[in-house]
C-alpha positions in Angstrom: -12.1 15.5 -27.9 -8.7 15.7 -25.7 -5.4 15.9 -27.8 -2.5 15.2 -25.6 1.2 16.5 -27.3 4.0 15.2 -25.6 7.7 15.8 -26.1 10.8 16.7 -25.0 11.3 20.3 -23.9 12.0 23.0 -27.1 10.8 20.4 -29.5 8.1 22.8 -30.3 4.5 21.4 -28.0 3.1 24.6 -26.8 3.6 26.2 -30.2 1.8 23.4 -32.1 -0.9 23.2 -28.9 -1.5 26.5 -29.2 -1.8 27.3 -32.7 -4.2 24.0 -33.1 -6.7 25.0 -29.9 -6.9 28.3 -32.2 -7.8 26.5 -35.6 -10.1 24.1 -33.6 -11.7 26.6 -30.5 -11.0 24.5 -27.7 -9.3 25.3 -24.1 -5.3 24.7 -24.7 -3.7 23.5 -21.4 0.0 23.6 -21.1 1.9 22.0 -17.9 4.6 25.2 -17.7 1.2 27.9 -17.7 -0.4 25.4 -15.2 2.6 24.8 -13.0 3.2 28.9 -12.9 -0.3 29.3 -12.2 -0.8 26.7 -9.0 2.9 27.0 -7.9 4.2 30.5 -8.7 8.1 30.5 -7.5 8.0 26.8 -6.8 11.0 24.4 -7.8 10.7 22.6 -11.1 11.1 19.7 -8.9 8.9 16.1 -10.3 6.8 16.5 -7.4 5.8 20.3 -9.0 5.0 18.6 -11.9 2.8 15.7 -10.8 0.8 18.7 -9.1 0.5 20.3 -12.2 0.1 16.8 -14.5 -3.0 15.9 -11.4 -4.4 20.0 -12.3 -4.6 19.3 -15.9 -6.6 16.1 -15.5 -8.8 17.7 -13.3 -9.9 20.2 -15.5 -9.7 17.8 -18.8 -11.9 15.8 -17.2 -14.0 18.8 -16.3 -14.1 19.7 -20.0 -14.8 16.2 -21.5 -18.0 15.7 -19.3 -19.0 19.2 -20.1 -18.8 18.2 -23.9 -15.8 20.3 -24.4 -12.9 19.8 -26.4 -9.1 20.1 -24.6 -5.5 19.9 -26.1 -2.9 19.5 -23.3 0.4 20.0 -23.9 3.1 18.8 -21.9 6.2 16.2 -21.8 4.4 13.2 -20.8 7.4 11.5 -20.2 6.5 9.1 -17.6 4.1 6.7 -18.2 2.4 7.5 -14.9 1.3 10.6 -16.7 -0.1 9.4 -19.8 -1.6 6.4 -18.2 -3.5 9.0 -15.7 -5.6 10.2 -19.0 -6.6 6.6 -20.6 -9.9 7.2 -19.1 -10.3 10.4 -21.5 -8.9 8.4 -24.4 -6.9 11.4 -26.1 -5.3 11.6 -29.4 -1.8 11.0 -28.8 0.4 13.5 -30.6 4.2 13.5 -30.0 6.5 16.3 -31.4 9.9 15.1 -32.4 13.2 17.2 -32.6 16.8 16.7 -32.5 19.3 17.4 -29.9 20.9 20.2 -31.8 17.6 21.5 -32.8 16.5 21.6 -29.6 19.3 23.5 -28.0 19.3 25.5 -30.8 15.7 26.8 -30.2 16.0 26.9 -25.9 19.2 29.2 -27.1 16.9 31.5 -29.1 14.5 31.3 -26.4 16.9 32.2 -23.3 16.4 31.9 -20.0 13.3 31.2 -18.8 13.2 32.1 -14.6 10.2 30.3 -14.4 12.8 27.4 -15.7 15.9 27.7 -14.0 16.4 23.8 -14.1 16.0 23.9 -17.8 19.6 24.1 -19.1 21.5 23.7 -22.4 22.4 20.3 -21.2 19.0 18.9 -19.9 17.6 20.0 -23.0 19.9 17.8 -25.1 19.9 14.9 -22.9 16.2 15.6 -22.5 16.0 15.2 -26.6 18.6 12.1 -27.4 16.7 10.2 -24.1 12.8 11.1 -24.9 11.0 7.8 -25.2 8.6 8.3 -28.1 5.4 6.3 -28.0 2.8 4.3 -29.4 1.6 8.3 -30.5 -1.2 8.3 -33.4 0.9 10.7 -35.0 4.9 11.9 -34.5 5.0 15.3 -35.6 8.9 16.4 -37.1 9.0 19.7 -36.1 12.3 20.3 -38.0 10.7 19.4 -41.1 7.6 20.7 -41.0 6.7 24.1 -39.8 3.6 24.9 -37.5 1.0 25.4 -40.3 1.8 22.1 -41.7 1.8 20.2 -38.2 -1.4 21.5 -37.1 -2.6 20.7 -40.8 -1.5 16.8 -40.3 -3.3 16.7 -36.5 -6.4 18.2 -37.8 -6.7 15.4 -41.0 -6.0 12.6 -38.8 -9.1 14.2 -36.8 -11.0 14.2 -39.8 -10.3 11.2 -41.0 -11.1 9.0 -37.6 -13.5 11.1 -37.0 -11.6 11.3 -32.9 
């Protein structure tokens, strides 16, 4: 099983990841962990995160042949990236969030120096521009909280059977 969560930043990925690789016991990837860990003190730049998009792969594909389940979590904004993991056929989730929202919840967070690119205002345009698609499910992460999002992954898992 590979789940791939996609988003724009602060709409609540890494939570969701996280708290479903718990429920479920498989390896939770996230681009941000993955870029700090291959590129420490590197630029946020696209190329830094085409590294980091090539790592995950690398090690989902590792964990798919070994029979392993893998959630990745990470923007997947480009179609580049999610087209790199079509061989793996994931489960397409997408969290969705509102511009305000989403500020509102990179304010609470504060500065990230692992982020320094990662501003008030890329985090709004990030959220009224994120192309949301063809995702088996859209998670509202406004709406629902993170308990109730990893409840609606895990019965679309149930229910295909993915």
């Amino acid at each position: 099983m590979v789940i791939a969560i996609a988003g724009p930043p602060c709409a609540g990925k890494s939570t969701v990841a996280a708290a479903l690789a718990r429920r479920l016991g498989v390896t939770h990837l996230s681009m941000d962990g993955v870029r700090r860990r291959i590129l420490p003190g590197a630029a946020h730049t696209r190329a830094d995160r085409q590294v980091a998009y090539r790592a995950m792969l690398m090690a989902a594909e590792l964990l798919h042949a070994a029979g392993a389940g893998v959630i990745l979590d990470a923007p997947y904004g480009h179609q580049e990236d999610r087209d790199a993991l079509a061989e793996l056929r994931p489960l397409w989730v997408e969290c969705r969030v509102s511009p305000d929202e989403a500020v509102r919840r990179f304010r609470a967070r504060g500065f990230d120096a692992e982020r320094p690119d990662l501003t008030e205002e890329v985090v709004r345009e990030s959220a009224e521009t994120y192309r949301y698609r063809d995702a088996a499910i859209v998670l509202d992460t406004e709406a629902m909280d993170v308990e109730e999002c990893v409840n609606a992954v895990e019965q679309l898992l149930h229910r295909d059977r993915f």
